[in-house]
C-alpha angles and dihedrals in degrees: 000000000000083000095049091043087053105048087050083056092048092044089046097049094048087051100078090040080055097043093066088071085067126204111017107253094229140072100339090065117086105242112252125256097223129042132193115256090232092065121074112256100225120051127143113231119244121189125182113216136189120229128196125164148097140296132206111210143187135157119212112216136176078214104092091201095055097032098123100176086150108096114245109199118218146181111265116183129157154120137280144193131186137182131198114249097221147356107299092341113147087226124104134191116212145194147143145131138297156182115206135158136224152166148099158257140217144138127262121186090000092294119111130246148173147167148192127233106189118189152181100229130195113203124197121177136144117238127213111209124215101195090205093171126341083269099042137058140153117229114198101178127180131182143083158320146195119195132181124210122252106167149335147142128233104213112205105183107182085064100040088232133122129181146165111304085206100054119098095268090058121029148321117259101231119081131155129165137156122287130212137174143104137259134209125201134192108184100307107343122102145187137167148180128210151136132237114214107211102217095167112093096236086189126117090207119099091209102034122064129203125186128173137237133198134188107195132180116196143204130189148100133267125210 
């Protein structure tokens, strides 16, 4: 939670510096109607975005001992590009880099548990944009990720024990799944709401399967 609460302060105090770069100059800007002779008249638009925001996470397991379905809430900050996929389509491709981190808690044999999955995470979805004004759009957005594993405890406290949730009594470090969501926008301002479906089997085990799932709500700017 300090880090979370942090890494708000630090997002809060760069907006103002950002804001003096105004509207952001790319897909919230009617395209102009007239271009000079010496630019190429055909160019796709890219933008580069912050995002800073949380994540609510479980993982469902056939393993009792590692069925999180309690939602365990984390920090999820990143970056983020995108690039219009032609010449004054409404359609963007995005990427980027985050940090995100997940995980889950639960009881077996009457005794509590949790434990933290924490990720890089590589997001690529396409994003469909509403131009509801020049100041305002609505931004629905599905496809992908792949994540790789960084850190993380698994807390048994009935035991008194924690260890590493990446070692081979806990999970696997790859996962990747679909994303879906949708995204709004006012000049350079952005938030968005969406859910990661986990479809890797993070699980050791050759006959139980676990896969993750995130609900995630993001602020941040875009320039």
């Amino acid at each position: 939670m300090k880090r979370m609460m942090i890494a708000l302060l630090s997002l809060a105090l760069t907006l103002p510096a950002l804001a003096q770069y105004g509207r952001p100059h790319y897909y919230n800007r009617p395209a102009s109607r007239y271009q000079s002779p010496s630019m190429p008249r055909y160019s796709n638009q890219v933008y580069y975005g912050l995002r800073l925001g949380v994540g609510f996470a479980t993982v469902h397991s056939d393993d009792q001992y590692l069925n999180g379905g309690s939602a365990k809430a984390g920090l999820d900050v990143g970056a983020v590009v995108g690039v219009q996929l032609g010449y004054r389509s409404p359609v963007y491709f995005e990427t980027g880099l985050s940090y995100i981190e997940k995980g889950g808690k639960g009881t077996y044999a009457g005794d509590k548990f949790s434990y933290s999955l924490n990720y890089l995470e590589l997001p690529m979805v396409l994003k469909y944009k509403y131009q509801f004004d020049p100041m305002f759009s609505l931004q629905p957005f599905v496809g992908g990720y792949v994540a790789a594993g960084v850190g993380g405890k698994i807390k048994d406290f009935g035991m008194r024990q924690a260890y590493s949730s990446f070692d081979d009594e806990g999970f696997k470090r790859f996962d990747g799944g679909i994303r879906v969501g949708c995204g709004v926008q006012y000049d350079f301002l952005y938030a968005e709401l969406g859910y990661d479906f986990g479809l890797a089997n993070i699980s050791h085990d050759y006959f139980d399967t676990s896969h993750t799932g995130t609900l995630f709500a993001t602020v941040g700017v875009n320039f």
